[in-house]
ROMI-437301 format. One record per atom (N, C-alpha, C, O): atom name; y, x negated, z negated; residue number from 1. Coordinates in steps of 0.001 Angstrom, whole numbers, plus 500000, padded with zeros to 6 digits. Layout:
<recs>
CA,Y,X,Z,NUM
...
</recs>
This chain:
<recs>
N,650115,158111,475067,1
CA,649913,157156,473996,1
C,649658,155760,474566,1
O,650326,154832,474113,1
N,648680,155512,475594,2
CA,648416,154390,476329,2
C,649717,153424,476675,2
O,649782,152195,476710,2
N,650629,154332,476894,3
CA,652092,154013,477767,3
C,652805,153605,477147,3
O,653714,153007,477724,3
N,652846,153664,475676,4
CA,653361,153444,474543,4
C,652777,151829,473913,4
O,653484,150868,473613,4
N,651473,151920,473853,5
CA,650811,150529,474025,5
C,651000,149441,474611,5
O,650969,148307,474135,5
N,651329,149987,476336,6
CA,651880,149177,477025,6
C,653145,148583,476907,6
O,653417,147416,477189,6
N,653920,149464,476466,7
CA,655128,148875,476288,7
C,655121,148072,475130,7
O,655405,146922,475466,7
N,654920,148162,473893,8
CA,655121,147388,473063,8
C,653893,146156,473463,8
O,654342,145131,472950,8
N,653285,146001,473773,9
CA,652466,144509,474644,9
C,653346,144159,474993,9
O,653910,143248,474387,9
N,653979,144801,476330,10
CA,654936,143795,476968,10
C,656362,143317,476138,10
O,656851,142188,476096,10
N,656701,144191,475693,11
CA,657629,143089,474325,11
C,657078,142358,473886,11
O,657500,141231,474143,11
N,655930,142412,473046,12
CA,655278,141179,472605,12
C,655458,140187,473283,12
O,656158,139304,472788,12
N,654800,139957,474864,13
CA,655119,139257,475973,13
C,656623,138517,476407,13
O,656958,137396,476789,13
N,657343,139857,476108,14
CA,658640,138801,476644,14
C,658786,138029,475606,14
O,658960,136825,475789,14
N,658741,138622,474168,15
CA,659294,137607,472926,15
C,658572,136436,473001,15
O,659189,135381,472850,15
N,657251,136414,473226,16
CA,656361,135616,473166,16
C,657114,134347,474178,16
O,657440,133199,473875,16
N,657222,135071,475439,17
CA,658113,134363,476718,17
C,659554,133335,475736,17
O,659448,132109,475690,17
N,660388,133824,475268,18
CA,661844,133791,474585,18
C,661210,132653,473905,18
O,661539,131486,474116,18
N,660122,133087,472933,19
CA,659766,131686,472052,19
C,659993,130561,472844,19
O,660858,129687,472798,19
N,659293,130707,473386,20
CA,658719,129681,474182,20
C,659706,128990,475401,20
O,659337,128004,476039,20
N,660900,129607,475598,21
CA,662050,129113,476250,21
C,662554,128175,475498,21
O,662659,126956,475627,21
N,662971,129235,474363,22
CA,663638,128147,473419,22
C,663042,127137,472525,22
O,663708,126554,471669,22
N,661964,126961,472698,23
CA,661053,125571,472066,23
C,661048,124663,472832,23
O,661234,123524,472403,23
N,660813,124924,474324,24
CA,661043,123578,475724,24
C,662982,123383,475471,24
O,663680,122445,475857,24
N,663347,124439,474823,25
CA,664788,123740,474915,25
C,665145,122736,473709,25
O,665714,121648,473792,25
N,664765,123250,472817,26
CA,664590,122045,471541,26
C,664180,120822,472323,26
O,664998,119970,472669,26
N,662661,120747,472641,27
CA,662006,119755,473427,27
C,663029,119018,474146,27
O,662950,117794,474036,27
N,664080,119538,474939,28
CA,665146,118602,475748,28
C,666426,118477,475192,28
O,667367,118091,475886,28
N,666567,118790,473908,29
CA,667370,118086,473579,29
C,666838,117133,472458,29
O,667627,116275,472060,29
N,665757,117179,471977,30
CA,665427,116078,471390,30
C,664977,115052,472305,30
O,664988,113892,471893,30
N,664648,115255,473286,31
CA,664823,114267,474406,31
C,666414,113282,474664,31
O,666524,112082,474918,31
N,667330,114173,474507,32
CA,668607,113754,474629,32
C,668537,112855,473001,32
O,668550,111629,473105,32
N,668485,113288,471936,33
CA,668673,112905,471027,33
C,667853,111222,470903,33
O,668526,110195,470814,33
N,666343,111224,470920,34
CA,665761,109897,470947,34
C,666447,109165,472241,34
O,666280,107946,472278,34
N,667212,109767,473330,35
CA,668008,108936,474173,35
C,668712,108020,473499,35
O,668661,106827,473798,35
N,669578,108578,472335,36
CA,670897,108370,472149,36
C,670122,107575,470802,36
O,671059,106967,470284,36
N,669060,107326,470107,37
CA,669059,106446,469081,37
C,668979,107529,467637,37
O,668776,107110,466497,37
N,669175,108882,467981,38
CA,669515,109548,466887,38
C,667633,110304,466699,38
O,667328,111373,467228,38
N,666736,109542,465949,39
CA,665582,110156,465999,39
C,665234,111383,465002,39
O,664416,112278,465213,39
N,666148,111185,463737,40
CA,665958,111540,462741,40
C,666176,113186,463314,40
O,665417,114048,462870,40
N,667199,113545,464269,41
CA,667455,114943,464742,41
C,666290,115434,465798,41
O,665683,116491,465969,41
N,666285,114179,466401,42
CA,665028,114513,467326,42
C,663607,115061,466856,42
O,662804,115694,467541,42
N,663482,114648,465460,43
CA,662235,114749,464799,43
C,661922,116615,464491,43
O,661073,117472,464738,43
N,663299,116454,463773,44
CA,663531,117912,463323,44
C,663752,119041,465081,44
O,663360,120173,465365,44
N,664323,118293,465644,45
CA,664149,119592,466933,45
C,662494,119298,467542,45
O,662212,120186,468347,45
N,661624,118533,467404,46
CA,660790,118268,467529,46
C,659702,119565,466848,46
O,659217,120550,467403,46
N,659598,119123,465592,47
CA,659536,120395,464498,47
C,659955,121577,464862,47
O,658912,122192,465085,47
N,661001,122405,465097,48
CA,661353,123492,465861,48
C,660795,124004,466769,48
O,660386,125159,466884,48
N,660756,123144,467466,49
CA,660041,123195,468690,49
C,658224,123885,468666,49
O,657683,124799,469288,49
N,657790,123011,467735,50
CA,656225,123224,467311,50
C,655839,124957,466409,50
O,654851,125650,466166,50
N,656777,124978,466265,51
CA,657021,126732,465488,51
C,655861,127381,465975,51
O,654706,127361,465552,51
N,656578,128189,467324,52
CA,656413,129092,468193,52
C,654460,128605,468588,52
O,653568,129448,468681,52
N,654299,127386,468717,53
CA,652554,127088,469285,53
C,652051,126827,468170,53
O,651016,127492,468205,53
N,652073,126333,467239,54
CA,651702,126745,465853,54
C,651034,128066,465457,54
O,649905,128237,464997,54
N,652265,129215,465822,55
CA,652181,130739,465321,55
C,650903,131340,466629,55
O,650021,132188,466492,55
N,651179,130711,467545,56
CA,650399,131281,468703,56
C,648851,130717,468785,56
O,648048,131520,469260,56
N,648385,129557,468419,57
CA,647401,129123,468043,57
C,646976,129086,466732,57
O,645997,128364,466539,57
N,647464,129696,465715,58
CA,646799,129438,464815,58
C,645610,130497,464466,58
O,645453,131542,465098,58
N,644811,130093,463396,59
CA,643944,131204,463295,59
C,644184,132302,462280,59
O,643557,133362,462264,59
N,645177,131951,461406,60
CA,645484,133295,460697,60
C,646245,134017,462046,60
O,645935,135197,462209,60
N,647039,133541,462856,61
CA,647328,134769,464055,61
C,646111,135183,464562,61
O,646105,136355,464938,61
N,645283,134691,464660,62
CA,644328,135198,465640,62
C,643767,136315,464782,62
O,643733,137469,465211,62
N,643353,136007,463646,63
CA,643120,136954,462041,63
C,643441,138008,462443,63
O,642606,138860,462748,63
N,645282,138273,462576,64
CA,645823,139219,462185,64
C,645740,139806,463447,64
O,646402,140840,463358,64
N,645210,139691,464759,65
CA,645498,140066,466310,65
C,643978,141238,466023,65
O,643854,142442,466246,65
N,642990,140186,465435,66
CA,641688,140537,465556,66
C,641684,142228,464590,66
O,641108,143258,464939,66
N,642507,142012,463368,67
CA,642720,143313,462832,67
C,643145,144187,463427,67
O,642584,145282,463426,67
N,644220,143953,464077,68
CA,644519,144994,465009,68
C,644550,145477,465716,68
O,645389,146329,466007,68
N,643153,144952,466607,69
CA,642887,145572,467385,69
C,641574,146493,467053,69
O,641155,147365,467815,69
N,640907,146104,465598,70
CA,640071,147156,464934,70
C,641118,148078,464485,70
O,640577,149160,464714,70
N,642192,148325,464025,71
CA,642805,149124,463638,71
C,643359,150467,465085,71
O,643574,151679,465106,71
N,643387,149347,466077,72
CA,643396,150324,467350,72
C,642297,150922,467963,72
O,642363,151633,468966,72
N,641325,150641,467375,73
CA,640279,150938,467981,73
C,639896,152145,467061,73
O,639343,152987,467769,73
N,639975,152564,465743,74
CA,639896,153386,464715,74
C,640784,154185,465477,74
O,640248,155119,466074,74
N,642107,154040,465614,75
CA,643333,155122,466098,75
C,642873,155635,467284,75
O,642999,156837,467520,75
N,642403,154949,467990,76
CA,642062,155352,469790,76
C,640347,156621,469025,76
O,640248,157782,469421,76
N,639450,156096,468142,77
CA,638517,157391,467864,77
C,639344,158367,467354,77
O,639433,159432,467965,77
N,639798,158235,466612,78
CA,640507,159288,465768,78
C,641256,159948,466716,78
O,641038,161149,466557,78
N,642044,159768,467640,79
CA,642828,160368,468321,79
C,641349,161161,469764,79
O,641493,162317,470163,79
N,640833,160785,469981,80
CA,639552,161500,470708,80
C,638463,162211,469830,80
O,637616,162832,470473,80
N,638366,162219,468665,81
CA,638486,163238,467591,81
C,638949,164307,467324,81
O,638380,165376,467106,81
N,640299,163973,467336,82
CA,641073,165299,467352,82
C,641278,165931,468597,82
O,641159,167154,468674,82
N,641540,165319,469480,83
CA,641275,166126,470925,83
C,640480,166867,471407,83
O,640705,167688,472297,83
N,639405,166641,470837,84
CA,638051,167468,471390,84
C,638185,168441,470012,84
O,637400,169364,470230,84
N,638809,168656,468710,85
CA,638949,169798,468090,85
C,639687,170722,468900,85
O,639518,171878,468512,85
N,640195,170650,469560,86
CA,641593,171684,470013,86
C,640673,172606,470813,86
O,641138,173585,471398,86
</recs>
């Protein structure tokens, strides 16, 4: 079960990773864009960009992290519960 945990963390992780690629890539091309005079696009890849640290700092994420790890913590008794029935 642990192993199972682990793995879906580390997805979390890479996606988390992926976000976050593609937000520094927004970031450089709105770089390209306020190059070129065109801000109005820059603004909006700007915006895009802010998504991903938004979702990662905010506190309803943190909310919903904090639930679930009471919800894992219920599953992890319950499952040493039933183990010691057998």
């Amino acid at each position: 079960m642990q192993e199972h945990f682990n793995s879906v963390e580390r997805t979390c992780i890479v996606f988390l990773q992926s976000e976050l690629d593609i937000a520094f890539g927004f970031l450089r091309l709105a770089e390209v864009e306020t190059g070129s005079g065109n801000t109005s696009h820059a603004d909006e890849l700007i915006a895009k960009a802010s998504n991903p640290y938004k979702a990662t700092v905010s506190r309803e994420f943190e909310e919903e992290r904090q639930v679930l790890r009471e919800r894992l913590h219920l599953l992890q008794d319950a499952i040493r519960t039933v183990a010691r029935r057998r």
